[in-house]
Each structure stands twice: as C-alpha cells, then as structure tokens.
C-alpha positions in Angstrom: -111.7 -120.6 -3.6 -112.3 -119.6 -7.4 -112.9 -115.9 -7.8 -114.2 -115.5 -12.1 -113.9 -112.8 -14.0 -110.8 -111.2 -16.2 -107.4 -111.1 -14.3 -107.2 -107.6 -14.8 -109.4 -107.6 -12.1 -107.6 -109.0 -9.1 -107.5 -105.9 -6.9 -110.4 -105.4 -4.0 -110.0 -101.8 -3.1 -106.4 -101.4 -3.7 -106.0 -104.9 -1.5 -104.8 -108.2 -3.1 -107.3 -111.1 -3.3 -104.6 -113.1 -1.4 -104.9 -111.2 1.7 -108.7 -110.4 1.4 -108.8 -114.5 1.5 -106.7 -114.8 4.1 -104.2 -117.5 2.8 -106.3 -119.8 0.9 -105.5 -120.7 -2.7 -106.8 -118.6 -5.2 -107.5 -119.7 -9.0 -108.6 -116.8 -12.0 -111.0 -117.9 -14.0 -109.2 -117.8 -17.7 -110.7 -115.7 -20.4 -109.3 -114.6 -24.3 -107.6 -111.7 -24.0 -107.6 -110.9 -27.4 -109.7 -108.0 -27.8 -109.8 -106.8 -24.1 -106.9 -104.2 -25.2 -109.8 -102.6 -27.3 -113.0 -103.2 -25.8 -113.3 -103.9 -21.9 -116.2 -106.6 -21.3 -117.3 -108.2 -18.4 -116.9 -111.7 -18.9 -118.7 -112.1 -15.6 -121.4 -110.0 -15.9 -124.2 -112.8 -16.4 -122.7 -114.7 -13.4 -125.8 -113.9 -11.3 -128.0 -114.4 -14.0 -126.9 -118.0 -14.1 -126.1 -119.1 -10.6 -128.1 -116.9 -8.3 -131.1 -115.4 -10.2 -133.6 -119.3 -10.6 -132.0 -120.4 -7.2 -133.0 -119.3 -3.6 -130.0 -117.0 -2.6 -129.6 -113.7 0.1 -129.1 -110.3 -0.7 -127.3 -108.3 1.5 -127.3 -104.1 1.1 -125.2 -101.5 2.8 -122.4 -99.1 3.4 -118.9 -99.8 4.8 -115.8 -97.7 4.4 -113.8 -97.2 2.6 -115.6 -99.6 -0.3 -119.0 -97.5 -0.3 -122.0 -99.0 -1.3 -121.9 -102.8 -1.4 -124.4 -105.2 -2.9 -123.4 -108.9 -1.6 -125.0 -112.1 -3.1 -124.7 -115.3 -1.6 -126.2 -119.0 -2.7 -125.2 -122.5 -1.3 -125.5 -125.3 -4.1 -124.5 -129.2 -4.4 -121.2 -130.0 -6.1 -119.7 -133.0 -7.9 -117.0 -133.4 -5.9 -117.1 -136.8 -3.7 -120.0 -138.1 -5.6 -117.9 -141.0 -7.0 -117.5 -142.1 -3.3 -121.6 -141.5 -2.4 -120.5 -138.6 -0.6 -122.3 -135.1 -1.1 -120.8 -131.5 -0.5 -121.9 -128.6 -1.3 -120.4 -125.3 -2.3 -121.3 -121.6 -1.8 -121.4 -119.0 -5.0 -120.6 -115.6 -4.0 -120.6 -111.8 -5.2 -119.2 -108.8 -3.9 -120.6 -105.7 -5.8 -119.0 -102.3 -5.1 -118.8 -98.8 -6.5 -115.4 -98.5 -5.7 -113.9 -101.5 -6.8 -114.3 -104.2 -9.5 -116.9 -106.6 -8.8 -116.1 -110.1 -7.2 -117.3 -113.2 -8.3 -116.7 -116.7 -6.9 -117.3 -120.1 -4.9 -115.9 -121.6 -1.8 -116.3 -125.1 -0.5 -118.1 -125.8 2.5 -115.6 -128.1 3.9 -113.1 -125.4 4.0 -115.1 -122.9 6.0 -114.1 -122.7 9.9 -117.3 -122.7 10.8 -118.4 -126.1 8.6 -116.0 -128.1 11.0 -117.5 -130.1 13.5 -121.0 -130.4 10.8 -121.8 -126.9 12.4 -124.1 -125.3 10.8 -122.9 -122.3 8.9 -124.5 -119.0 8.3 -124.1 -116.5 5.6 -122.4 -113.6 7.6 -119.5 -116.5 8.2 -118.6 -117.0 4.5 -118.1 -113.0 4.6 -116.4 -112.9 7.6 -113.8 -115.4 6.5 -114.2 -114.0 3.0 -114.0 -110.3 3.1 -113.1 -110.1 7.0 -112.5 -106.4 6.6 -116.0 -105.4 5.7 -118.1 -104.5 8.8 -121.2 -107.0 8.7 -122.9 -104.5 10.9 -123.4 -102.3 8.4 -125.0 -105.0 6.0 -128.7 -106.0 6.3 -130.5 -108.4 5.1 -132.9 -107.7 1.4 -136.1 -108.8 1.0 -136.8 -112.0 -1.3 -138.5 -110.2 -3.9 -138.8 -110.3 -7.6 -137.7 -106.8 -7.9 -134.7 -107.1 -6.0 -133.6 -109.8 -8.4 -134.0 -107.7 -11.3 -132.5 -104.9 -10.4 -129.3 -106.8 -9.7 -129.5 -108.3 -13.5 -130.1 -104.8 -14.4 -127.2 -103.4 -11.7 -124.8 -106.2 -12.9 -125.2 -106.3 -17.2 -125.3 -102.7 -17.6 -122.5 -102.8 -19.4 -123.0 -106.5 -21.3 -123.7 -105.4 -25.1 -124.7 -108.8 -27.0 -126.4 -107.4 -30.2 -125.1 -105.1 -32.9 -126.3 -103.7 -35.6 -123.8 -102.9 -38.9 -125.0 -101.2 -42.1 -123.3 -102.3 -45.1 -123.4 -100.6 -48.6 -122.7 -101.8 -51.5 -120.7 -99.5 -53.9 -120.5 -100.0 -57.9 -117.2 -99.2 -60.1 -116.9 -95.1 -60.0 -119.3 -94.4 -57.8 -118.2 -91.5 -55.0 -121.4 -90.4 -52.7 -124.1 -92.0 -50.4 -127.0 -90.8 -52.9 -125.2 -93.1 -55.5 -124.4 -96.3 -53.3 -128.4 -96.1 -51.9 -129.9 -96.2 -55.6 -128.4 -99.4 -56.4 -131.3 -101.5 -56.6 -129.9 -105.1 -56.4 -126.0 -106.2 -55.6 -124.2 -108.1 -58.1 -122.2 -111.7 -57.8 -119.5 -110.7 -55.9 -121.4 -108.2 -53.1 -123.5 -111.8 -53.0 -120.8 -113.8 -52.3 -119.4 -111.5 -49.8 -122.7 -111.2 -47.9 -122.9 -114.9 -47.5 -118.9 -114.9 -46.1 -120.1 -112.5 -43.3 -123.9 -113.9 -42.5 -126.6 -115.6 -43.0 -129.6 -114.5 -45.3 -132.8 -115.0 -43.0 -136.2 -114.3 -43.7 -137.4 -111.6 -41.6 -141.2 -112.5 -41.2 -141.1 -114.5 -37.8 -137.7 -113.8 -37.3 -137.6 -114.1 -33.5 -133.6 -113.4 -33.0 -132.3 -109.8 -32.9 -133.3 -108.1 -35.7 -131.8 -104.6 -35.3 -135.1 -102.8 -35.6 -136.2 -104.0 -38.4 -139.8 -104.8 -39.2 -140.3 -108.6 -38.7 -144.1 -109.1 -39.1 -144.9 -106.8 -42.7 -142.2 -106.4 -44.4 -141.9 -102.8 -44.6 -138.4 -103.2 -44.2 -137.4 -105.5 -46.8 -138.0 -109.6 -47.2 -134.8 -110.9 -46.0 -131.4 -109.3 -44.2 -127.7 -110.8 -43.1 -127.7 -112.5 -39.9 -125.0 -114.0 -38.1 -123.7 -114.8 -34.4 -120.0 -114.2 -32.9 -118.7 -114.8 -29.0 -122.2 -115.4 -28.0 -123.1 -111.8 -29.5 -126.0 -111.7 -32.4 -125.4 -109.0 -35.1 -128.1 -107.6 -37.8 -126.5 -105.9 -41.2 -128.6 -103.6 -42.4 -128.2 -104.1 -46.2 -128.7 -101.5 -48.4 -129.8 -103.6 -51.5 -132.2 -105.4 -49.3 -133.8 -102.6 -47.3 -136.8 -101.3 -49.8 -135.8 -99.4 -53.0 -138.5 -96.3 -53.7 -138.8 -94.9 -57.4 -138.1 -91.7 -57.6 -136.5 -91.3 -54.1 -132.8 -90.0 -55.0 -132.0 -89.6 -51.1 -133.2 -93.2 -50.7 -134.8 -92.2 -47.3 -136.0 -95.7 -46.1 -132.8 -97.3 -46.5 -131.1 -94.5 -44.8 -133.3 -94.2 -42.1 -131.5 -97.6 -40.9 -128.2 -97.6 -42.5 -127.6 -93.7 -41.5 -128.7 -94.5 -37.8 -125.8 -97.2 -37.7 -122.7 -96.1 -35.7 -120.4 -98.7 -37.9 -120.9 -99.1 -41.7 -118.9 -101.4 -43.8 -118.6 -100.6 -47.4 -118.2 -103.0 -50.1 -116.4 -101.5 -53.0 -116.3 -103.9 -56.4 -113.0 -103.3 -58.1 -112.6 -99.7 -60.2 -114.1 -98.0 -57.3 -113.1 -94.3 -56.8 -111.3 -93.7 -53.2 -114.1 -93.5 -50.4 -114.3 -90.5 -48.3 -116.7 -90.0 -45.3 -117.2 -86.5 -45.4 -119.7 -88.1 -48.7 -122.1 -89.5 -45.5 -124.3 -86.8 -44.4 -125.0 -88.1 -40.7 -124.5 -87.7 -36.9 -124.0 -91.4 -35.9 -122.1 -93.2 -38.7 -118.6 -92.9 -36.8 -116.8 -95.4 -38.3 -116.4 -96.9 -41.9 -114.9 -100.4 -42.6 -114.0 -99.8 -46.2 -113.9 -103.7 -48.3 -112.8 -103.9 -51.7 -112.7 -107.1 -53.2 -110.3 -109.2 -56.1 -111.0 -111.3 -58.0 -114.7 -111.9 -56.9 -116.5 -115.3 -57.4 -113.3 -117.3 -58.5 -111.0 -119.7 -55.7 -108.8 -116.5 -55.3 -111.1 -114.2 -54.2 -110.0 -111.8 -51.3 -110.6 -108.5 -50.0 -108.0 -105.4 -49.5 -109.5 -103.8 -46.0 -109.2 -99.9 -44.7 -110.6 -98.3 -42.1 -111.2 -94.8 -41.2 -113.2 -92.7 -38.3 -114.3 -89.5 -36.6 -112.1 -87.9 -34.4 -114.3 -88.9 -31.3 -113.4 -92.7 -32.0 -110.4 -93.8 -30.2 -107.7 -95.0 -32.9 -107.3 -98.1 -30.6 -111.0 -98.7 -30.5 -111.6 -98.6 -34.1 -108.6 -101.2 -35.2 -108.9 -103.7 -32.3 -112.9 -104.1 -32.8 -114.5 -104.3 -35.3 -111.5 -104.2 -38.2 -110.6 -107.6 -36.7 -114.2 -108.8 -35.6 -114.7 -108.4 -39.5 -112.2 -109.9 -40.7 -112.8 -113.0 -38.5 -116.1 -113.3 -40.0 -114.9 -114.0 -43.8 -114.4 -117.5 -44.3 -110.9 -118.3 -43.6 -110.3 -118.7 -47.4 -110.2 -115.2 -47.6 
C-alpha cells in the first residue's frame, strides 16, 4: 500500500497509518521539503484530478465518529506489474477526505485484498473495510455519478492549491525615495533589462493564453509586453512598472498603480546610488511585503545583486524569508 502526500501527514485522527492498515507495509510518497517550513502546500491536492476525475470511480458521503464528515473516493485501474510475464493486475486508487484529519491518498493492489483470493470478486465497501476498518460503512452511502459531484470534489480538494502569482516590480533610479518617483520612470535602463530577463521571460501579451495576472491580453491597454516565467509547476506574471502604460501628465501614475499597488509582494530594483527604501513611501492596503534588489556592477561578468527584505507586521517573519526571499533568489541565473 502507497499512501501520497507530505510525511507530515501520517496521522488519521490521532491513529497511525500502520494500525489503520492493519500490518501491511506502508511507503510515503517523497516530496522537497525545502520550503514546507514556510509555506504548507498540498502536494497531493491534484491527486483526484489526475487519477479519479476522467476515469469511472465511486463516491461515497457520510458521517462517522469521531472523524466527522467523510468524502471517500475509490477507482480500480490496470497496473504494470506482471506485464513482462503476460499477466494483468490491477490496482485500486483511494481517498479518504475528512474535516478532522489530513486527507489520505493512496493505492492498494488487488492481489493483496482478502477478499481478491480465490478470483472473488471484490467490492468497494471491502477495500474500506480492510483499509480504514474503523469507519462504520453504514454510515456511508453511495453518490450519484454526476458531473457536479466531480467538481465539487476538485473544488473540495485544491482549495488550497495556489499555482499562479502575480509580483509587481519597480524599478528605482540613483536618489530616488517615493512611489510617485519610481512610477514616472518611463523606460528602465541596461541593468533593470538585464535583470528582468534573469527573473522571466518578456512575452507579448496579445494572445497570450497563460496566466496573465489580469492584464489586458486582447488591446493592449495594459502595455505591449510583460515578464513571464514558470517555477514548481507554478506560473507567475510581474507587473512591470516600465512596461505598464506611462500617461503625460499623470504624477500619481494611476494605471501602473492600479496593478502594481493591488500586488501583495513587490520587488524593487534599486541601480546603485539609490537612497535607503522605506515602505511607509507606498501608499496602499495590499502591498505587504517588499523584496528590496540592488544591483553591482550591472551588465559586466560580475554582476550581482545585494538583497533585503522587509514587511508589515501582519506578515509572519518566517513567511516572508522562507518564500519568496528564496523563490527569488532561485530565479536569477545561477551566475548571480
């Protein structure tokens, strides 16, 4: 048996997986660990999405104490195993959703099911009972195979799985102090160039079909082109400030910070001679944390870039150093 998801969540109720399997071997399902002291993510979370939600399955719906409400999905599929020797076994995926406990997520071969012996056939409720033999199947029923049962699962089960982000990033002249003065720079020089391309790609945004982070990709009301990149399956949009549209006249530079302003992380690129950045210069409600660059020696082979990072109060210290301080640095070419 092969339960997947982080190791952190071994626990079914306050009841080791061992004993809820009664005996038979268990294996985690291995995941990096490297930002999960920061930022808990589900690394399971799409599990139904790709083994259960294209495939015929059963839903099962209920209440049993003391787990609470349970959601239970179950789908029997072929398996590799014995091919080599013309033989064919199948294997059946399984997950236990509860609002007590963490959700479980795993398969169990067919052969090794009691009730498989003997080629008898086997039923549903007898993966659960030799599964999660504490659970009363009485209390279970049946759900309907419908569409909408099936999506409110996906819904149910990647609440919490955040795959796009969107980043403002400002660039800052030599002596330059407030946000009116960082949004009235037109155009970005060599080195804010250079570092855009270390952190993204520049994309085109008419037809842009990926995440675009809300801006506009059939007019170009929001600029030409913006920074693009992927990371750990995620897709992340920088809105730019030199490349969101520059209005004469306009000290506040309302259109660029309309976006930028509405961005919960902003990274700002200082060249050198810049005066100490200070967030009480941003006038908003939802820039919470600043990831402060300032580059050396710009556009030569020893270019690299001093960073600093500072928050609101409401930002966990832990949160703001493990995320996106690292994430950031991870996305400069290695070089820097």
């Amino acid at each position: 048996v092969m339960f997947e998801g982080p190791p952190a969540n071994r626990n079914f109720n306050g009841t080791s997986r061992d004993k809820i399997l009664a005996g038979i071997n268990l294996t985690d399902f291995t995941v990096d660990r490297r930002f999960l002291n920061f930022e808990h993510m589900d690394h399971g979370a799409n599990y139904y999405r790709r083994y259960f939600a294209d495939h015929d399955h059963v839903n099962y719906f209920g209440i049993s104490e003391p787990h609470g409400p349970l959601a239970i999905s179950i789908q029997r599929e072929k398996t590799d195993a014995g091919s080599e020797r013309g033989e064919m076994n199948y294997q059946y995926r399984i997950i236990i959703r509860s609002v007590q406990s963490p959700t479980l997520r795993g398969s169990i071969l067919e052969e090794f099911l009691p009730s498989a012996r003997g080629n008898n056939k086997v039923h549903f409720r007898d993966i659960l009972e030799c599964l999660t033999p504490q659970i009363k199947q009485e209390n279970l029923k049946l759900a309907e195979n419908k569409v909408a049962v099936v999506e409110e699962l996906l819904k149910f089960d990647e609440i919490t799985l955040n795959v796009t982000y969107k980043i403002g990033l400002v660039y800052c002249k030599a002596g330059q102090k407030t946000e009116e003065e960082m949004y009235n720079n037109d155009v970005g020089s060599p080195a804010f160039e250079e570092f855009l391309e270390s952190v993204g790609e520049k994309v085109a945004l008419k037809g842009f079909d990926s995440f675009r982070g809300g801006l506009d990709n059939k007019s170009d009301t929001t600029g030409t082109h913006s920074v693009y990149t992927r990371y750990n399956n995620c897709q992340i949009m920088f809105h730019v400030s030199t490349l969101l549209p520059y209005t004469e006249n306009d000290r506040q530079q309302v259109v660029r910070k309309r976006h930028i302003g509405n961005d919960i992380v902003t990274v700002i690129f200082q060249e050198p001679g810049s005066a100490p950045f200070t967030p009480a210069h941003f006038r908003s409600h939802y820039q919470h944390v600043f990831i402060v660059v300032r580059v050396s020696n710009p556009n030569t082979p020893d270019t690299s870039y001093q960073i600093a990072v500072t928050r609101s109060e409401e930002v966990p210290l832990e949160l703001m150093v493990g995320w996106w301080c690292v994430r950031l640095m991870s996305w400069l070419q290695p070089s820097t």
